[in-house]
C-alpha positions as CSV (number, residue, x, y, z in Angstrom):
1,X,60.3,123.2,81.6
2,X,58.1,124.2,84.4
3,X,58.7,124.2,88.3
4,X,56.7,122.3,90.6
5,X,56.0,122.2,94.4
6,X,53.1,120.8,96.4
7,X,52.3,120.1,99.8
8,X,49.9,119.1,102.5
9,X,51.7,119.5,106.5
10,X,50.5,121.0,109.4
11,X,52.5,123.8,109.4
12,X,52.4,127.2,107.6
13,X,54.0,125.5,104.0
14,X,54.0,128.4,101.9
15,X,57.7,129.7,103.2
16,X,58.4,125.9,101.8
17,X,56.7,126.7,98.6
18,X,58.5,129.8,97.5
19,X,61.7,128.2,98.9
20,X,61.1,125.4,96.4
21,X,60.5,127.8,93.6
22,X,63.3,129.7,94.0
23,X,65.3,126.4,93.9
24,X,63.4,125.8,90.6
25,X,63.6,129.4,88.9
26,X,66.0,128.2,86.2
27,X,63.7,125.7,85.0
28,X,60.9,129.0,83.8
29,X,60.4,132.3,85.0
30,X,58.2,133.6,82.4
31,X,55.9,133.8,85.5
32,X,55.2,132.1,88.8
33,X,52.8,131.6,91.6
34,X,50.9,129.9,94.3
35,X,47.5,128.3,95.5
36,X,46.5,127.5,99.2
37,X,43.9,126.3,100.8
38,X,42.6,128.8,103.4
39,X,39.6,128.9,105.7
40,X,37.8,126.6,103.1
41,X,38.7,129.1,100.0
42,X,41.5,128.6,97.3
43,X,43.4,131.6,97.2
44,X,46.0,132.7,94.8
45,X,49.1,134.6,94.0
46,X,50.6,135.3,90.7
47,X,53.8,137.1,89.5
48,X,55.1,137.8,85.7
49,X,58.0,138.8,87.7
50,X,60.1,136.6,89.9
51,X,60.1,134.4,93.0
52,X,61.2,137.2,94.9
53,X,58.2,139.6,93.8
54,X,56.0,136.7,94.1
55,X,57.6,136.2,98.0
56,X,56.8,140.2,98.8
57,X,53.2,139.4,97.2
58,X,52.7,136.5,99.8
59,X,54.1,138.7,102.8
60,X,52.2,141.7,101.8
61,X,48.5,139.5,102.2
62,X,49.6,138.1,104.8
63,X,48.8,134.4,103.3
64,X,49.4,131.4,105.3
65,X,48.2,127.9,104.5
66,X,48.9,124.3,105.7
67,X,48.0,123.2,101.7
68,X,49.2,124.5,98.9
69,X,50.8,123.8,95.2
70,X,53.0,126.5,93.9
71,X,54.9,126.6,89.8
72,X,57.7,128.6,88.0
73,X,56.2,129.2,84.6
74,X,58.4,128.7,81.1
75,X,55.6,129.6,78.7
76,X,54.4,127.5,76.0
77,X,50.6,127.9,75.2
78,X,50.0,131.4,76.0
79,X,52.0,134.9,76.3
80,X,54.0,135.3,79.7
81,X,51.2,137.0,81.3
82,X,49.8,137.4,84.9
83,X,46.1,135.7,83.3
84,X,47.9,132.3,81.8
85,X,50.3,132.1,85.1
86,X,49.8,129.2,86.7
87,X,48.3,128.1,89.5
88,X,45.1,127.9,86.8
89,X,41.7,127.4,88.8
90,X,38.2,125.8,87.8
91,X,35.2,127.3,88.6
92,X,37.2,128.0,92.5
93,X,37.0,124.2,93.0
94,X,40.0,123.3,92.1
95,X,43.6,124.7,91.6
96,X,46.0,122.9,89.3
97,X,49.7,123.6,88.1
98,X,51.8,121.8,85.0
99,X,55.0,121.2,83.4
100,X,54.3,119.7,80.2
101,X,52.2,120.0,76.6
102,X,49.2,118.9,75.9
103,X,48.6,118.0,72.3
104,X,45.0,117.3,71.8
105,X,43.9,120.5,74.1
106,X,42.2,121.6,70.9
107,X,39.6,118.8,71.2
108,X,39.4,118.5,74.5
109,X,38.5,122.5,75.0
110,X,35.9,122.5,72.5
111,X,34.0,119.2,74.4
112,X,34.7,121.1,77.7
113,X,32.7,124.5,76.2
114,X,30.1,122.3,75.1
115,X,30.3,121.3,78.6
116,X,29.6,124.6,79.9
117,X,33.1,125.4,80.5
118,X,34.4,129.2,79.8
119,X,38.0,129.6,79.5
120,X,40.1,132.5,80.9
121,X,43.4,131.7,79.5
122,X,45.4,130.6,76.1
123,X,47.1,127.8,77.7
124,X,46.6,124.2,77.5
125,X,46.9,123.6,81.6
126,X,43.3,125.4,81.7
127,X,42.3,122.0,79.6
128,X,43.3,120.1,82.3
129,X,41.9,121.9,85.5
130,X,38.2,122.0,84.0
131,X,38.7,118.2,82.9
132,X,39.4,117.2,86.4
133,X,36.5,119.4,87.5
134,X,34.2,117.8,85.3
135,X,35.0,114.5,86.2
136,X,35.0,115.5,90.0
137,X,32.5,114.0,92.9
138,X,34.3,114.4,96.3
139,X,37.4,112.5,95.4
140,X,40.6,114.1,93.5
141,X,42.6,111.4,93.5
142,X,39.6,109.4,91.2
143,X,38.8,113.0,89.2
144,X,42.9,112.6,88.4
145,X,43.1,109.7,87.6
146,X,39.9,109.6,84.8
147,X,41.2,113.1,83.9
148,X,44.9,111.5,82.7
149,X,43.7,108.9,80.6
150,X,42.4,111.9,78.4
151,X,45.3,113.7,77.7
152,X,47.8,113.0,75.0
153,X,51.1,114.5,75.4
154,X,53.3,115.4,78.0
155,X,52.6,116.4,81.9
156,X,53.4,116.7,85.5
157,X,50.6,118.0,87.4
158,X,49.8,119.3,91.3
159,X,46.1,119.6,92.2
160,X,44.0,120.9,94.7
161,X,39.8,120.5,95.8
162,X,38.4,123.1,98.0
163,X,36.9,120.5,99.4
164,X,39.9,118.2,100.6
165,X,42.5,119.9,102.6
166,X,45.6,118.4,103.5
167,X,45.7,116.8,100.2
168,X,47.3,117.3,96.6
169,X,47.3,114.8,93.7
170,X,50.1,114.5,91.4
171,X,50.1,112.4,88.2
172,X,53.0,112.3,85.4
173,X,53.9,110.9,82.0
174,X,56.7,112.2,80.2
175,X,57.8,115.0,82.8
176,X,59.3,114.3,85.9
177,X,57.7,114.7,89.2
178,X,58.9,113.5,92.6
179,X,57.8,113.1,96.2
180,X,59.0,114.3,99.2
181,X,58.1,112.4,102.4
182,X,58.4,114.0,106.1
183,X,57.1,113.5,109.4
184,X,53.4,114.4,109.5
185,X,53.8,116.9,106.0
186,X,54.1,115.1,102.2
187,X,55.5,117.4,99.3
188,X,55.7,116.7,95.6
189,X,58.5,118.4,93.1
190,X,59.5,118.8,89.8
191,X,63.4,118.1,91.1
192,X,64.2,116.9,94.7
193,X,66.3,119.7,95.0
194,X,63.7,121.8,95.9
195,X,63.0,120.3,98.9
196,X,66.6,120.1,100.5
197,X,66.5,121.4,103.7
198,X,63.0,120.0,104.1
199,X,63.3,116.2,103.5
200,X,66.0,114.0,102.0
201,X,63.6,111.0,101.5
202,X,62.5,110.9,97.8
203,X,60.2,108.9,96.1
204,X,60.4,108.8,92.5
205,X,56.7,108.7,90.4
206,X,56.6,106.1,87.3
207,X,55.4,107.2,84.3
208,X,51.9,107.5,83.9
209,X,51.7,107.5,88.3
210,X,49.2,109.0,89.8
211,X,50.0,110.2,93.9
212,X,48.4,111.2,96.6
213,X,50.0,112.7,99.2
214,X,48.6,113.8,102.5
215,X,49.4,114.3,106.4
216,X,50.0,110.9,106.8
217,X,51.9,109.4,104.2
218,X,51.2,109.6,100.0
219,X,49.7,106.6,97.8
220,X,50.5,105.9,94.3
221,X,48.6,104.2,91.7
222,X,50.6,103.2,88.6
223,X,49.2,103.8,84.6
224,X,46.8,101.0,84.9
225,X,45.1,102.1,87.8
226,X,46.6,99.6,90.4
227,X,47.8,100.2,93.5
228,X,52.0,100.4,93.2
229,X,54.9,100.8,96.3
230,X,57.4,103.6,94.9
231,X,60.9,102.6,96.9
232,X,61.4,106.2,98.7
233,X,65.3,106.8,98.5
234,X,67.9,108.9,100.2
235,X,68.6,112.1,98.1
236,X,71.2,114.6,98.9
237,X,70.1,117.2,97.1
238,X,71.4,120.1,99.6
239,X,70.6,123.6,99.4
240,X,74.3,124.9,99.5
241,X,74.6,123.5,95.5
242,X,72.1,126.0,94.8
243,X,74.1,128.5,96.1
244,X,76.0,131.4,94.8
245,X,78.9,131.9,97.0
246,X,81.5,134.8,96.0
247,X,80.0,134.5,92.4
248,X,78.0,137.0,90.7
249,X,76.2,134.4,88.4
250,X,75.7,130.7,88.3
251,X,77.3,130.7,85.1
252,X,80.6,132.2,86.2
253,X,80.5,130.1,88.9
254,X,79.8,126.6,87.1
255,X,82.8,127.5,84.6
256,X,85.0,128.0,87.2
257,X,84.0,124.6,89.1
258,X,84.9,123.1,85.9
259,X,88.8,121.6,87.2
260,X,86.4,120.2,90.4
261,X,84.0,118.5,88.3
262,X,86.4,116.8,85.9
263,X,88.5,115.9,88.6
264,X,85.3,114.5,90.7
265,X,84.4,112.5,87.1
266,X,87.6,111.1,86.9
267,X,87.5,109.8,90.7
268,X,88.8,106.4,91.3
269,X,89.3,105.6,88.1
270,X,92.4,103.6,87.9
271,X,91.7,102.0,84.4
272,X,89.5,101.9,81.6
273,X,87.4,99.1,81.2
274,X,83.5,98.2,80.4
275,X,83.0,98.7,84.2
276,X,83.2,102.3,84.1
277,X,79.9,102.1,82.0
278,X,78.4,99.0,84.1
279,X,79.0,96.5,81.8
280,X,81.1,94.3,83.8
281,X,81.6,91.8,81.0
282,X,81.9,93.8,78.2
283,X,79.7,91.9,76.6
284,X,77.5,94.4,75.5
285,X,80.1,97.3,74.6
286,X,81.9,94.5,72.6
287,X,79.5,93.4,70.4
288,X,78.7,96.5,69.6
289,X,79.1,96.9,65.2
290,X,78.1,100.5,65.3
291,X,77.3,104.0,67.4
292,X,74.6,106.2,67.4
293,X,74.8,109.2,69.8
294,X,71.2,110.8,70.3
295,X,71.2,114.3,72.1
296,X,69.9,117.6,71.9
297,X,71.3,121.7,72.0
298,X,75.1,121.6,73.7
299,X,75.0,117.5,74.0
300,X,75.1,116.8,70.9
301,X,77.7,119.1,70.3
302,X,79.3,117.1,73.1
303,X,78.1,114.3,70.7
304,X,80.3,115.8,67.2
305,X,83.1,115.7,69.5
306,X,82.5,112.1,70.4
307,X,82.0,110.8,66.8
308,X,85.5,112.1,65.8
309,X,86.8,110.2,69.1
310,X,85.4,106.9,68.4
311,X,86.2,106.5,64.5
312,X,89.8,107.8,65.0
313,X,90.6,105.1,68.2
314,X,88.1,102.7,68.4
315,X,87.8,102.3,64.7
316,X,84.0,102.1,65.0
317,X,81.2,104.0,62.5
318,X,79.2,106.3,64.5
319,X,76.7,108.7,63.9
320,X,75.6,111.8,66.2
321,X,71.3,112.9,64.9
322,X,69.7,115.5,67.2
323,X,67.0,113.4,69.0
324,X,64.1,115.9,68.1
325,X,64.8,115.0,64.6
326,X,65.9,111.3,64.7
327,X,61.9,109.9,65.9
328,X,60.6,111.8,63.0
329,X,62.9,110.2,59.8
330,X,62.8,106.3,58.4
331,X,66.0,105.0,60.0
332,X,67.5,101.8,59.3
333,X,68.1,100.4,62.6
334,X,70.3,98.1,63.9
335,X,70.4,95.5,67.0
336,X,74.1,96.0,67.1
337,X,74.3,99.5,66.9
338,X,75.5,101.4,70.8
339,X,72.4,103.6,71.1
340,X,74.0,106.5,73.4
341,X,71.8,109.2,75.1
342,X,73.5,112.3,76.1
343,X,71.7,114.8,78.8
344,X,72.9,117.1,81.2
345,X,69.1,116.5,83.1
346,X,68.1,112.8,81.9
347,X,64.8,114.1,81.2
348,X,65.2,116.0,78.2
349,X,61.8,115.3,76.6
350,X,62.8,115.0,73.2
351,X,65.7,112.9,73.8
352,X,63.9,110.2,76.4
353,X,61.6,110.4,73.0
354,X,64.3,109.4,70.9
355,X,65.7,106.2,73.1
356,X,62.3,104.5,73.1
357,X,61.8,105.2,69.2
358,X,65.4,103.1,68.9
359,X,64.3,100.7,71.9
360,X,61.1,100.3,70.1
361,X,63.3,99.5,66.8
362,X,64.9,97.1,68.2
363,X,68.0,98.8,69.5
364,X,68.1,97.3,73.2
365,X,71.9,98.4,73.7
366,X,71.8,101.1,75.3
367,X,73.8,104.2,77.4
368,X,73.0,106.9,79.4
369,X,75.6,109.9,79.4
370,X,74.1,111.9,82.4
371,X,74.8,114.6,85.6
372,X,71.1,113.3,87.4
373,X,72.1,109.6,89.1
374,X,67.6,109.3,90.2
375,X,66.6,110.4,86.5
376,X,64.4,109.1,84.1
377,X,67.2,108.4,81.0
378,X,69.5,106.6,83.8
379,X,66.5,104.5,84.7
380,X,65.7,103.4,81.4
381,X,69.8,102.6,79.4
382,X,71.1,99.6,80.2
383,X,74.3,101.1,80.7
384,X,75.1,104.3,81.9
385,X,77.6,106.7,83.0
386,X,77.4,109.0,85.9
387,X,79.1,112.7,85.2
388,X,79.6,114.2,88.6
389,X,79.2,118.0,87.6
390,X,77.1,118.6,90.6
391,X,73.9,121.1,90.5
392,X,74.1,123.2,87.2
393,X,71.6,126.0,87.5
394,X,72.8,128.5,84.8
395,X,70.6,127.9,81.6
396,X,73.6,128.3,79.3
397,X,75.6,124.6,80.2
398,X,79.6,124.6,81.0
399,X,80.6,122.1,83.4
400,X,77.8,119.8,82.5
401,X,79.5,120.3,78.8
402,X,83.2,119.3,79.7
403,X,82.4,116.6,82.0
404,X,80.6,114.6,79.1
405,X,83.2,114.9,77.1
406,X,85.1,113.4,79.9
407,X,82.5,110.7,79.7
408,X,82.6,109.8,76.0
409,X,86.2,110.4,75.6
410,X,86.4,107.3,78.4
411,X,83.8,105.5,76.0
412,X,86.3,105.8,72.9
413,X,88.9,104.6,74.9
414,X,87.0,101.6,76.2
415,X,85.2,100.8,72.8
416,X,89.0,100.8,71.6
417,X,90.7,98.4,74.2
418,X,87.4,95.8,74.1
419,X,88.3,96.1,69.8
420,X,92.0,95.6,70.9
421,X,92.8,99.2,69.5
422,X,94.5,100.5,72.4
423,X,97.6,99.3,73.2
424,X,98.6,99.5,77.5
425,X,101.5,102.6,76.4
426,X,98.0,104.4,75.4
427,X,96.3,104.1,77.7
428,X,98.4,105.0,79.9
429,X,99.2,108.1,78.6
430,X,95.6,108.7,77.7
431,X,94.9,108.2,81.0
432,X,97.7,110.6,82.3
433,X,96.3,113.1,79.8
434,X,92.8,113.1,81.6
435,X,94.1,113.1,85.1
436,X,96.1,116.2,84.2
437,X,93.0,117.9,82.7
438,X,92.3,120.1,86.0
439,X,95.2,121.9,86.1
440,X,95.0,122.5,82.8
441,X,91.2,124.0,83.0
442,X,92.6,126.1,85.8
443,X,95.6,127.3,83.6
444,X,93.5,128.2,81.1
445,X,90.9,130.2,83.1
446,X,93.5,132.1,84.2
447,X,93.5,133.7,80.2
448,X,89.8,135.5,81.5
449,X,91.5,138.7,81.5
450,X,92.4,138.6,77.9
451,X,88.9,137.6,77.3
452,X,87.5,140.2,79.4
453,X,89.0,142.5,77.0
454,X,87.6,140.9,73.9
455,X,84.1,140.8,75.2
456,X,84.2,144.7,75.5
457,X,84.5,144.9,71.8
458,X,82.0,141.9,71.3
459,X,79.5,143.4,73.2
460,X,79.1,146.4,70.3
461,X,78.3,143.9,67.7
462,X,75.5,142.6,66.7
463,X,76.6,139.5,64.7
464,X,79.7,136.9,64.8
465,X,81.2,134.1,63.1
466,X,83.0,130.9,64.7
467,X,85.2,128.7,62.8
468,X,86.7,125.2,63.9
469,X,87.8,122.4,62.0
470,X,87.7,118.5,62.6
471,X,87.4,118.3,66.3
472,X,87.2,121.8,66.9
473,X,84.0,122.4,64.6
474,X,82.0,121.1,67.2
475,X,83.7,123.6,69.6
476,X,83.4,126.8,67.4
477,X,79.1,125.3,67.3
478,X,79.2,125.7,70.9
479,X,81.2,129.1,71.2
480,X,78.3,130.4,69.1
481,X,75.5,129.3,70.6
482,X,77.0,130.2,74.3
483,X,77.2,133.6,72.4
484,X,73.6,133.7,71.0
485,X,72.0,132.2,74.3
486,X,73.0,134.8,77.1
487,X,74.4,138.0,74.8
488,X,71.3,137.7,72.4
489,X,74.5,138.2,69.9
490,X,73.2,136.7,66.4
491,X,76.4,134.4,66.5
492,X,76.5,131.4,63.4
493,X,79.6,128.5,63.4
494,X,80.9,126.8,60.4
495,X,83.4,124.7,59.6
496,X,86.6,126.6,58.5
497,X,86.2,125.3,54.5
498,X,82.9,125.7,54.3
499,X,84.0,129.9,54.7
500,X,84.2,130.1,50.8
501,X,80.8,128.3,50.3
502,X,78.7,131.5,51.6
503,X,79.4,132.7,55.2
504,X,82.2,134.6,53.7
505,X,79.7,137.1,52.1
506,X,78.8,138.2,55.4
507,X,81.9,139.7,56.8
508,X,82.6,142.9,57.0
509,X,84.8,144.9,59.8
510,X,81.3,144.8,61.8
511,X,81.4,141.4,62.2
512,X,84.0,140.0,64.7
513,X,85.2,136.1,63.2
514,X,86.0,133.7,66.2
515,X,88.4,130.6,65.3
516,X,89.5,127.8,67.2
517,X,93.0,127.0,66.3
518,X,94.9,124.3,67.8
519,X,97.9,123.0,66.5
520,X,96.8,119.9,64.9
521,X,97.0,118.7,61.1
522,X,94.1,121.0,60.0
523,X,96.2,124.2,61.4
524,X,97.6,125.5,58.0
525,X,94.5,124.9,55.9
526,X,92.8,126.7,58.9
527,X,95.3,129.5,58.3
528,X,94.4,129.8,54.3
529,X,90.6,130.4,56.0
530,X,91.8,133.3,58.1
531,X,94.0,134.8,55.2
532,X,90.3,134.9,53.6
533,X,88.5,136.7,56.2
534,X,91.1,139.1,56.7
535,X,91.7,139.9,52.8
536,X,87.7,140.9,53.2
537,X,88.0,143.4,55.7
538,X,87.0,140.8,59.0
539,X,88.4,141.1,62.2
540,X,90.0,137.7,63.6
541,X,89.7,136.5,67.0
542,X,91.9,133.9,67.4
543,X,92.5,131.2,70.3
544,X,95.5,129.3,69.3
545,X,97.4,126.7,71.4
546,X,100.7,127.8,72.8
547,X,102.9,126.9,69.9
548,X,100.7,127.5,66.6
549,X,102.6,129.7,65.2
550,X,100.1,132.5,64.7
551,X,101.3,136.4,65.3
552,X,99.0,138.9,66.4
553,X,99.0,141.9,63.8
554,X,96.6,144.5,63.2
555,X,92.8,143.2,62.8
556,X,94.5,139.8,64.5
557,X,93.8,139.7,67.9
558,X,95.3,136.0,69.8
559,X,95.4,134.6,72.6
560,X,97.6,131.4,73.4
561,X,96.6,128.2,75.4
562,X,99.6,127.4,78.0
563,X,99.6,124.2,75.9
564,X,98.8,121.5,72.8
565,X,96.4,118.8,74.6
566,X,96.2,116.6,71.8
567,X,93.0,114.7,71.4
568,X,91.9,116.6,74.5
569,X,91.6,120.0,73.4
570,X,88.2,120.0,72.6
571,X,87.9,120.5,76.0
572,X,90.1,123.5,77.2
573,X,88.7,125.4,73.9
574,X,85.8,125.6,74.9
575,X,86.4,127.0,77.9
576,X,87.6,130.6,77.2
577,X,85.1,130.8,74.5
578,X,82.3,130.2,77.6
579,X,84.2,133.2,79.5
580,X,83.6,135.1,76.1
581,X,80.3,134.5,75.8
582,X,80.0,135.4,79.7
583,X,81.8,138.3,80.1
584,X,79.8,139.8,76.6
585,X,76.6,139.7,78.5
586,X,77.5,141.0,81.7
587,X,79.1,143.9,79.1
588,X,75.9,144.1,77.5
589,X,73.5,143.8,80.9
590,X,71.8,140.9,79.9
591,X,70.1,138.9,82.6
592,X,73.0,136.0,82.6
593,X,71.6,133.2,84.5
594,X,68.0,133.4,83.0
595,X,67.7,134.1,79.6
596,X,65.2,135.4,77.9
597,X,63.0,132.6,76.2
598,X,65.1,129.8,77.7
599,X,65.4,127.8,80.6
600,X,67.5,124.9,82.0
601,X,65.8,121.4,81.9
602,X,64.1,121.1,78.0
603,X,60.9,118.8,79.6
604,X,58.4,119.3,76.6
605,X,59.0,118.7,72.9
């Protein structure tokens, strides 16, 4: 979940550097830093605070350098200390950073001591920097490329010789890493989006690549060592997505882009058909016997939702596993089983993991759910489905969140018509009911100062409950964990029933019980539930649709949707319970964009 930047111009490239990390903060800032070649020396700055300190650092030395390789640090192996930030150097030879794990970095240290090798840090990056040194003779791009077929595990890498200016080597496998190609200066990246503003013409590395870029141009040799062209692309990746605008946070911001993004999802679509998901036959959605959604953290909640979607219209079995879990278990695949991969990045590690376990089972039908058109999960489905969120920064996903369910409730729909369960009257109307969705986004942001008020209180406790039922379940999951992530509010979610069957025993008047009421067919069992936390002493919090039927009385606090959205309410739901979470944190001072021990894109298992 590291940041990457490299470069060799002819320019002064550090200003480019920290630019590039900045862009990249919300992928780690347990620490950052930089390495540049300078009058035949590698010289290094390190912060365990952020880009900006690390910027004030590079001022303050006066550092300039036409080479260099810079990272934003989400530790793994090692505390989030100034010793295991990265740039890591060997023996002053050679500078190296990483986004990744290494597994075997046991094995591989103790052959390197034998070697001669002392070690300064507790991270497995320092494996890799004295491997390449050992294995160096006057030319990186060899030492890299010996040095790869070594490691086992995940990593992108930027390195730098002493000996070689103007040049940095870049290898992946199972972490993204990208190049950037200008006129007369070559970059690499984790993301091309830290480069906007410096070059729009992206090359993106294979796995198991290893590049060299240089002055002139860059050179890539694929996993077996061969030479390999790598189609350099036209990526508008510009720097004003990065920005903040009137907003305080990228957070607030992205939930308020929401009505934007849903609408820019929905774009041009006039009908729902296999097309949407690039299957212009239908043939492969058709056939289809069964669905498996594989995702990880708030997709897979996305995922719950899904599952609920697709039994009740298309009348199709599917099943929702959390991809970290789903390589690890005897499965009992299927060849006509819909293998769906659900990512806000594409490159979440664990789930990439997960589709080539069920492509490696035999499961060759494939979709991609994704925000990131160039990533690696949209390169490797079949099929796939393009959510046009735009850039989210903030760790804590929102828009990213409601624009897949966009996505898979356009899946249901499809999987439903190619089954001939959707008659035209439906799907019409669902259709009307999805292009109507942005107003009603924007009607319910307009509840934040209700919420505002809630978060005050929220923002004393310590603990909280969420309770959904049926297709709101998955809801009340997410209202917790938006809690937990950016409040640092222990905050569990249960289904409503399942109250009686232990959760009950935790609430008291000191722990505030969130529930997600709409007015469906679960609504008066999901009152018996409340009736139970209240006759306990608990505190309700209730978010009900406009015509539920729920009073606010003492220990009842409500708040009303401006309307019943049907199948469709997962989605405005969730939204007030993201403003809850948001407005909690910024009550509580907690550091809102970046939170502690998390960041955005999840590239190592």
């Amino acid at each position: 979940m590291c940041g990457i930047v490299g470069s060799a111009a002819k320019r002064d490239i550090l200003p480019v550097l920290v630019e590039g990390l900045r862009r990249l903060e919300y992928r780690g800032y347990d620490s950052c830093g930089v390495a540049a070649l300078m009058g035949g020396r590698l010289e290094r700055v390190r912060s365990t605070s952020r880009v900006s300190d690390l910027s004030r650092q590079i001022a303050k030395k006066h550092l300039a350098a036409q080479t260099g390789i810079a990272h934003t640090r989400w530790a793994t192996h090692g505390a989030p200390v100034t010793h295991n930030a990265h740039p890591i150097f060997s023996r002053g030879e050679v500078a190296l950073v990483h986004n990744g794990i290494i597994e075997n970095h046991d094995e591989l240290r103790a052959a390197l001591k034998a070697k001669g090798y002392a070690f300064e840090t507790q991270t497995d990056t320092e494996v890799i920097a004295h491997l390449v040194h050992s294995l160096y003779a006057g030319n990186l791009l060899d030492a890299v490329r010996r040095a790869v077929k070594h490691l086992a595990g995940a990593y992108a890498i930027a390195v730098v010789a002493r000996r070689e200016p103007h040049r940095v080597v870049g290898a992946r496998a199972g972490s993204p890493l990208v190049v950037g190609v200008g006129k007369n200066e070559n970059f690499l990246a984790s993301d091309a989006l830290a480069l906007a503003g410096t070059t729009d013409r992206i090359a993106y590395l294979e796995e198991g690549d290893v590049a060299e870029i240089s002055l002139d141009g860059f050179r890539v040799l694929d996993a077996a060592g061969r030479e390999a062209k790598r189609a350099v692309k036209i990526v508008q990746a510009t720097g004003q997505a990065a920005e903040l605008g009137p907003y305080r946070h990228y957070m607030q911001k992205e939930i308020f882009e929401q009505p934007r993004a849903v609408a820019d999802t929905l774009e041009g679509i006039e009908g729902v058909s296999a097309a949407l998901f690039r299957d212009p036959k239908g043939n492969s959605l058709r056939q289809a016997k069964s669905v498996l959604i594989l995702a990880c953290g708030t997709s897979y909640y996305s995922g719950l939702v899904a599952k609920h979607w697709i039994e009740s219209l298309a009348r199709l079995p599917a099943q929702v596993e959390i991809a970290s879990e789903y390589r690890y278990r005897e499965s009992i695949p299927s060849p006509d089983t819909l293998v769906v991969v659900v990512s806000q990045s594409g490159e979440t590690a664990d789930t990439l993991a997960a589709l080539k376990h069920a492509r490696a089972q035999g499961q060759k039908r494939t979709l991609a759910v994704c925000n990131v058109a160039s990533s690696a999960m949209m390169r490797e489905t079949r099929l796939k489905f393009l959510t046009h969120a735009g850039v989210e920064i903030g760790v804590a996903s929102t828009k990213a969140f409601t624009t897949q369910l966009v996505a898979l409730f356009l899946l249901a729909l499809t999987l439903a018509k190619l089954r001939r369960k959707l008659s035209a009257a439906k799907e019409k109307k669902h259709l009307r009911s999805l292009r109507h969705l942005p107003k009603a986004i924007a009607a319910v942001l307009a509840l934040e100062p209700q919420l505002i008020s809630w978060a005050e209180k929220f923002a004393k406790k310590e603990h909280a409950l969420f309770l959904g039922r049926g297709l709101h379940y998955p809801i009340a999951l997410e209202g917790a964990l938006k809690l937990k992530e950016i409040s640092y509010i222990h905050a569990e979610a249960y289904p409503a029933g399942e109250l009686k069957h232990g959760p009950l025993a935790l609430v008291t008047s000191a722990m505030p019980v969130v529930t997600v009421a709409p007015n469906d067919a679960l609504l008066e069992k999901l009152k018996s539930n409340m009736q139970e936390v209240r006759a306990r002493g608990g505190e309700l919090y209730v978010l009900a649709d406009a015509d539920s039927r729920i009073a606010a009385s003492e220990g009842v606090n409500v708040i009303r949707l401006p309307e019943n959205y049907g199948l469709l309410s997962p989605i405005l739901h969730v939204v007030p319970l993201q403003l809850l979470a948001y407005h909690t944190a910024l009550a509580r001072g907690t550091d809102v964009d970046k939170p502690r021990n998390l960041a955005k894109s999840v590239t190592v298992e």
